[in-house]
Structure formats: C-alpha cells, structure tokens
C-alpha positions as CSV (number, residue, x, y, z in Angstrom):
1,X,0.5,1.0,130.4
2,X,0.9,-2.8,130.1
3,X,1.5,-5.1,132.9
4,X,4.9,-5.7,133.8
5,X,6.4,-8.9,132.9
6,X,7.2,-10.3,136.5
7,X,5.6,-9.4,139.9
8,X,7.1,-6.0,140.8
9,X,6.9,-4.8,144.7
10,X,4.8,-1.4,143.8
11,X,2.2,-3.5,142.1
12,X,2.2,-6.3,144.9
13,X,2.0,-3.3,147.8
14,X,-0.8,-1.5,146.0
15,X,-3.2,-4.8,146.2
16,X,-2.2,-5.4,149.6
17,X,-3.1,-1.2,151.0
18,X,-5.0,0.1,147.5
19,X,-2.8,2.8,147.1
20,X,1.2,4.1,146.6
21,X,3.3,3.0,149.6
22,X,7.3,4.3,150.2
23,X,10.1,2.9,151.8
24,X,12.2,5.2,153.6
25,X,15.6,4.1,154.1
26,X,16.6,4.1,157.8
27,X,20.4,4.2,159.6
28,X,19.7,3.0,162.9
29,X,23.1,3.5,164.1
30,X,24.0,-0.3,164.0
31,X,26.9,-2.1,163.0
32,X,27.9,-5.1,161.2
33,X,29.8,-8.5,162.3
34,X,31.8,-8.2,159.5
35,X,33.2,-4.9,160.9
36,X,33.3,-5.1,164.1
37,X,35.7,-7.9,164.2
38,X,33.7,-10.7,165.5
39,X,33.4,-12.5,162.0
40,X,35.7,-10.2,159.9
41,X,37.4,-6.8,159.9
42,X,36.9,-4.4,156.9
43,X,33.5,-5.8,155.4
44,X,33.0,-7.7,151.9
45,X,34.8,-6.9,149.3
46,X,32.2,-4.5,147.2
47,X,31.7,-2.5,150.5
48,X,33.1,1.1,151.9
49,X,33.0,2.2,155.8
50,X,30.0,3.6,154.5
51,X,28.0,0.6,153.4
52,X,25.0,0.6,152.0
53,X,22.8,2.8,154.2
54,X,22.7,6.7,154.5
55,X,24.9,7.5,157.3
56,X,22.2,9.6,158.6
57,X,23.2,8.3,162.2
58,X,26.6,9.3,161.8
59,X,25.4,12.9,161.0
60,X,23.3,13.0,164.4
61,X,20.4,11.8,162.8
62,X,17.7,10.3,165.0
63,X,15.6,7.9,164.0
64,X,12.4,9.7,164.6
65,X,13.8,12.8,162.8
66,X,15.2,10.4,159.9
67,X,11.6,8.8,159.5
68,X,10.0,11.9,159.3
69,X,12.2,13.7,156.7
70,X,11.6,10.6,154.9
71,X,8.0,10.8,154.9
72,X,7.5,14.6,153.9
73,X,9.9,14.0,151.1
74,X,8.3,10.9,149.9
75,X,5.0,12.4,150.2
76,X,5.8,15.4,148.1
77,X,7.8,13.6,145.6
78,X,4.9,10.6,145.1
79,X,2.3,11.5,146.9
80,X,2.4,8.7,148.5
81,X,0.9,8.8,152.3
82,X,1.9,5.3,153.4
83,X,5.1,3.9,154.3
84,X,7.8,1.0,154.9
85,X,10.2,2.1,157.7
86,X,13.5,0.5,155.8
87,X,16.2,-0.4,158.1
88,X,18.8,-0.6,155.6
89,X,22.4,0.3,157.0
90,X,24.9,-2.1,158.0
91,X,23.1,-5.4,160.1
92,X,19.7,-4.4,161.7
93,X,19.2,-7.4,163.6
94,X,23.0,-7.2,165.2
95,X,22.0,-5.7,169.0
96,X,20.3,-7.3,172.0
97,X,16.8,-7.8,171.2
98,X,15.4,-5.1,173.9
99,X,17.3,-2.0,171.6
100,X,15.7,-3.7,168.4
101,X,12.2,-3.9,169.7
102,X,12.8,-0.1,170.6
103,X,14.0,0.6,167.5
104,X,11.5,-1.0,165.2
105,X,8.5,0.3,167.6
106,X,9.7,4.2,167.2
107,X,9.3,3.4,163.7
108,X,5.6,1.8,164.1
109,X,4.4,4.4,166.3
110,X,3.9,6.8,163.0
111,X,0.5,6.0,161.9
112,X,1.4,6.5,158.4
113,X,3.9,3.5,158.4
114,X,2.1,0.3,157.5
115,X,5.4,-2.1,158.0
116,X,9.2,-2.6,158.4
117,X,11.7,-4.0,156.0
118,X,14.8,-5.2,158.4
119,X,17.8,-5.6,156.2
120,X,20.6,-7.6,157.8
121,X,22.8,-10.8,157.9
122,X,21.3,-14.6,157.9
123,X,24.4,-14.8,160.5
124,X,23.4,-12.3,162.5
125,X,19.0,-14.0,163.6
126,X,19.3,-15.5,166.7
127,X,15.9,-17.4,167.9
128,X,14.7,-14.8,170.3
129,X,15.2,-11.6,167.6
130,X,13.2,-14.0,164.8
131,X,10.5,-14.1,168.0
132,X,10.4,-10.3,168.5
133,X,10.1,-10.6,164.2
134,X,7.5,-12.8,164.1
135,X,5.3,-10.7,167.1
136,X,5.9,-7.8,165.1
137,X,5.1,-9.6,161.9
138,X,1.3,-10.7,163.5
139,X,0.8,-7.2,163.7
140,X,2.2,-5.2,160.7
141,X,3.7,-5.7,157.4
142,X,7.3,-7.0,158.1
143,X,10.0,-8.0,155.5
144,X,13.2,-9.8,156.6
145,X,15.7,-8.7,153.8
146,X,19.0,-10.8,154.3
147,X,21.7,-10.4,152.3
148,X,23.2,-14.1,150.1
149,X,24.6,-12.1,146.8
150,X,25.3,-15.3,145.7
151,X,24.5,-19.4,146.2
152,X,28.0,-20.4,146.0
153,X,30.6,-20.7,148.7
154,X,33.5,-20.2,146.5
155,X,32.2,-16.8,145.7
156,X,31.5,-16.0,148.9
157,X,34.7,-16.8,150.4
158,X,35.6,-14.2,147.7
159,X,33.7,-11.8,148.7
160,X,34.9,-11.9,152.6
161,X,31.2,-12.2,153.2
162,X,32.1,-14.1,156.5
163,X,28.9,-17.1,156.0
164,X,28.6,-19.6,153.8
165,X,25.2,-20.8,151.7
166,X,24.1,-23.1,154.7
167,X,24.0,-20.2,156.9
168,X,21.3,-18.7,154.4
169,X,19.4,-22.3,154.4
170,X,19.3,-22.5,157.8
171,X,17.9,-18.9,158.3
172,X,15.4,-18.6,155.5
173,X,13.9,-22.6,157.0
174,X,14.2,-20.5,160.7
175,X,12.0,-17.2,159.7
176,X,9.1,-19.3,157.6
177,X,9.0,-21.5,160.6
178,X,7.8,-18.5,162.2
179,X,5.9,-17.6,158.9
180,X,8.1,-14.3,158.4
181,X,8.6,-13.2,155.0
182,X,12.1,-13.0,153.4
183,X,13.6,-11.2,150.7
184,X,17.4,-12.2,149.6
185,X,19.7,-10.2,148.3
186,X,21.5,-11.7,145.4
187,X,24.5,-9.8,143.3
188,X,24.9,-10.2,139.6
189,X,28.4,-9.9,137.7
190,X,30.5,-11.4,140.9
191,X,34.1,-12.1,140.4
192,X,34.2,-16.3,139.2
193,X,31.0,-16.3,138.3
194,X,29.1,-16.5,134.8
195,X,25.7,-17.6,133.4
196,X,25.6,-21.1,135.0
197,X,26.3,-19.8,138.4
198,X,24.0,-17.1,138.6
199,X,21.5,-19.9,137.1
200,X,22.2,-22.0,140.4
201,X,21.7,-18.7,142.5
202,X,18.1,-18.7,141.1
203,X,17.1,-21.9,140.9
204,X,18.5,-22.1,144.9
205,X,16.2,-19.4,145.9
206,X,13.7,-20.6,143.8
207,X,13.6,-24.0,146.1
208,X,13.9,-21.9,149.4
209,X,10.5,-20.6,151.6
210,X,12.1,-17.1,150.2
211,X,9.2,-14.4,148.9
212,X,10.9,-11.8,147.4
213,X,14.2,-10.6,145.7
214,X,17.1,-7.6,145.4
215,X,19.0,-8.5,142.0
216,X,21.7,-5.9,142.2
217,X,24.6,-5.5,140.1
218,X,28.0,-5.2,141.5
219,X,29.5,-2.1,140.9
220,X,32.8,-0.3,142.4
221,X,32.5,2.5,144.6
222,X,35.2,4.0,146.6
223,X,37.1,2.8,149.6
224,X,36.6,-1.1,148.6
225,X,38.4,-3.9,148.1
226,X,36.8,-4.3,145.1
227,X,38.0,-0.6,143.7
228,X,41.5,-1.8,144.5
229,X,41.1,-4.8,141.7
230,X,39.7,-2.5,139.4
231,X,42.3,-0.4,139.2
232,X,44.6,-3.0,138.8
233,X,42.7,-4.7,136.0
234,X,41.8,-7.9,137.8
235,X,38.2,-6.8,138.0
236,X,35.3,-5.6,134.8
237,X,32.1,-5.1,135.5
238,X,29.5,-6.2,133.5
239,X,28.4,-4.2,130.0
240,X,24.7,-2.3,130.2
241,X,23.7,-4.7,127.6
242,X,25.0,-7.9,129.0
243,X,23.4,-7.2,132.9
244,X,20.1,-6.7,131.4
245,X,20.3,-9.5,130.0
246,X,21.5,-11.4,132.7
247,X,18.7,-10.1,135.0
248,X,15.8,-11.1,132.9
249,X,17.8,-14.7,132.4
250,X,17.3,-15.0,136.3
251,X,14.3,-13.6,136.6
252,X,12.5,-16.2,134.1
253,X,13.7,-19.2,136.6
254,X,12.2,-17.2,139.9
255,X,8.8,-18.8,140.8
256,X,6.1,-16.2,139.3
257,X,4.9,-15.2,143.0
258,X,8.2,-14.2,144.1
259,X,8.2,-10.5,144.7
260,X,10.6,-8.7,142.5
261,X,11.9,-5.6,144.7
262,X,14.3,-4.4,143.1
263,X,15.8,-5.3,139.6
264,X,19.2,-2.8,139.8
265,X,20.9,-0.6,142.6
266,X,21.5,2.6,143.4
267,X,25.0,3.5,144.2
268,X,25.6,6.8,145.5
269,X,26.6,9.3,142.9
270,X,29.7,10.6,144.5
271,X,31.3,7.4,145.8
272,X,30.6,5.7,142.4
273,X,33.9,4.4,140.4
274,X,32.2,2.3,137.6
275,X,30.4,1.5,135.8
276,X,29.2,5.0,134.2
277,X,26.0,3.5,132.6
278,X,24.3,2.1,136.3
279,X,23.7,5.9,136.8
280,X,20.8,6.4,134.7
281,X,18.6,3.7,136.7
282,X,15.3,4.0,134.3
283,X,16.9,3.6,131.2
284,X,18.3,0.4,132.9
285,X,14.3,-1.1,134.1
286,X,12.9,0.0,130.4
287,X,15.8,-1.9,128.8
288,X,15.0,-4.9,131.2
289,X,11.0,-4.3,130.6
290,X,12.2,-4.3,126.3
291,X,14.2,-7.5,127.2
292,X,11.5,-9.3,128.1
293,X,9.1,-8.0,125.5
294,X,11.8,-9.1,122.8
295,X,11.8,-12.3,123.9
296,X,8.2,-12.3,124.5
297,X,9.0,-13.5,128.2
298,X,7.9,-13.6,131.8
299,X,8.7,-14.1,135.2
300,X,8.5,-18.0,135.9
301,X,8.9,-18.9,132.0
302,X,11.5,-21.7,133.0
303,X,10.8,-22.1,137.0
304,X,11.1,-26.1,137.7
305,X,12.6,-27.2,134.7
306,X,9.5,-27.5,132.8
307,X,11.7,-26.2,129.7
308,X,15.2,-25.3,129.3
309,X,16.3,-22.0,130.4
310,X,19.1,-19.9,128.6
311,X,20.8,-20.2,132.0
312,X,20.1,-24.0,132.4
313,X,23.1,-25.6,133.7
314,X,25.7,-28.6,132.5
C-alpha cells in the first residue's frame, strides 16, 4: 500500500513503539463547565446530555473495568497489545488535581498502556493540573486534546462554546511551556462559516506550538440545539463530496509534521439525525486518500504561503 498523503496518527505511533497501538475511549465520570453552570448551562450547540464520550460511567462503569473491556476488545479486533487510555467524555481536566492524578494513574498502572490522551477544555487547565500533565508527560506518552472547533469568535459565540480563540492561545503557549503535546479539535461545516474561515482555522493552528489535529465534521445528533435548527431549515450540513473536499483543503495548509488524528467522526449510530452518508466512515478516508491523489497533493503543499492555497484568503 502507498504512503498516505499526510502524517496519519497509526503511522506516527508505530515509529514511536514498532507495532499497532489502540486508544480506548474512557468516561471518567467528569463533567463539563459548560454544563454545570459555571460557564454555561446546556453545552454547545452540536452537543446532547450525552456528549461525546460513552456514558460507560453512567452505566456503573469503573474505570478499571472500562479499560480492561477496552483492551480485550481492541486486542481481539486488531491485535493490537498496546494502548492509549483516552479520556474522552465531557472535560477531563475539570476536578481538583488530586482525583485527576488518581484517575490518570489507575489507567497507567496497566502495563499494556503506553500513554494517555486527556481530552478537555483550554478553559478548563489551571497551572497546577498542566504540572501533574507535564510529570506525567516525563514519564509516558501524553496527549492534551482540547477542543477549538473553530479559530473565530463569531463562531464560537455561536456555538455557546463558552471561550473565545484567546483562551486557546493562551493554553496551547501554557502546555508547550511545559513541553506537553497538544492536539486541537477543530469542526468543519460550522454555521457562518465557508472556505475562507476554515482557511484561517488552519493557518491559526498552523502558527500555534500545536502537534496534532481532530478535523471533524459537524453533524446533528439528537437532543441538540443544533437538531432543533435543522428541523427548522436554518441548518445543512455539508454534502459527502463537498467535506472531503474541504478536509484535504485544510489539510494541505497544516505544517507536514502535524499529526493528523483523526480526519472524520464517529457519531453514534442511534443518536445520529444527519447526515446519512457520515455513517460509512471508510468510504469517507478513501474518498479523502482519492482527493489527494487527484490533485496529486500532500499534507503541507501550501503551509506558510509559499504558494496559494485553494483556501487562501481575501
């Protein structure tokens, strides 16, 4: 099989351990300040009660017992005997730092997980959870996975995301101080935005100490405020055709050593309103993968303006 055109996570985490390595998604049981009322009640607007994460926790899943579920699956699936304990639901940085470090330690005390992957907020880092981070970091693999969706404040006033672009700045600057590794989140097909914004989201994380990247596209699932605009017209999602796309457009102004982690998301199946086509996840990555090959293109083909991108702004 040929290389991939841009610097895909499996690729990256078989140089760094020589062989297949798994995330398994973890619900710690945490909460979000975009919930609980102290920034915002009811979430951002492409978000259920749900969220992104399993639920596991709400089913009287412990950790331990989540992790190694995870595992025996993954292993049987890929086998695959190494592993990334993904905290993934709601803000997994949101607690006192003593019930993090107790949290993220029951995950490193499998000898079969290599690292951690802490998804949360960039509003939710204060300086001594970055220092239990960055101990933890010196020690293990560690990804800090923080959520923009998008470099514009408009957008994310829309979104009821509760933070504005600075907040992002300010924490991506604070975790390479402490040389932690981030990943941002970024959301293609938000409400306002076309071509030229989502070219600023890229070229604004291209700029940043930021060493990997999420593209997702925004779908509607249940229970969201973005559901309700759907059904009342005032929201389309993007076509199959035009997202891919869109994704290789943003990938080509992404420095060529960003990690690519993900290039689409997974909704869950049930809670899923539209679009239809974001079901069938591999035709989507060979569609991106025959994007790139039709316009014989790569990661990094425009990064710092060396030649004009098809997302090159006014």
């Amino acid at each position: 099989m040929p290389p991939l055109p841009y610097h895909d996570l499996n690729s990256h985490l078989r140089r760094l351990f020589g062989e297949r390595v798994q995330k398994v998604t973890l619900d710690a049981g945490l909460t979000c300040p975009n919930r609980d009322g102290r920034v915002g009640e009811g979430g951002c607007l492409y978000c259920n009660a749900r969220g992104s994460g399993t639920g596991a926790w709400g089913r009287g899943l412990e950790l331990t017992r989540q992790l190694r579920e995870g595992m025996e699956r993954l292993g049987r699936r890929y086998g695959a005997h190494r592993f990334i304990a993904y905290f993934q639901s709601f803000s997994n940085t949101y607690a006192p730092a003593a019930r993090l470090a107790a949290l993220y330690r029951e995950a490193l005390a499998f000898p079969e997980v290599v690292g951690l992957a802490i998804g949360t907020r960039p509003d939710c880092l204060p300086d001594e959870v970055l220092d239990l981070l960055a101990r933890l970091a010196a020690q293990r693999l560690l990804w800090l996975e923080l959520g923009l969706q998008s470099a514009h404040d408009a957008t994310l006033r829309r979104l009821n995301r509760g933070h504005d672009v600075a907040c992002f700045t300010d924490a991506a600057r604070r975790a390479a101080a402490r040389d932690l590794p981030v990943v941002a989140h970024v959301i293609l097909g938000l409400p306002g935005e076309g071509p030229a914004e989502m070219a600023a989201t890229a070229r604004y994380l291209a700029a940043l100490p930021v060493q990997g990247v999420k593209i997702h596209l925004l779908y509607v699932i249940q229970g969201s405020g973005l559901e309700q605009l759907y059904r009342r017209g005032a929201y389309q999602p993007l076509s199959e055709e035009t997202y891919v796309s869109l994704v290789v457009d943003f990938v080509e102004l992404l420095p060529p050593e960003m990690v690519i982690h993900r290039l689409t998301g997974d909704p869950h199946p049930e809670e899923l309103v539209g679009p239809s086509w974001c079901r069938d996840k591999a035709r989507v990555l060979r569609r991106i993968r025959e994007e790139f090959a039709r316009r014989g293109s790569r990661q990094g083909r425009f990064y710092g303006g060396g030649a004009k991108g098809r997302m090159a702004l006014p």
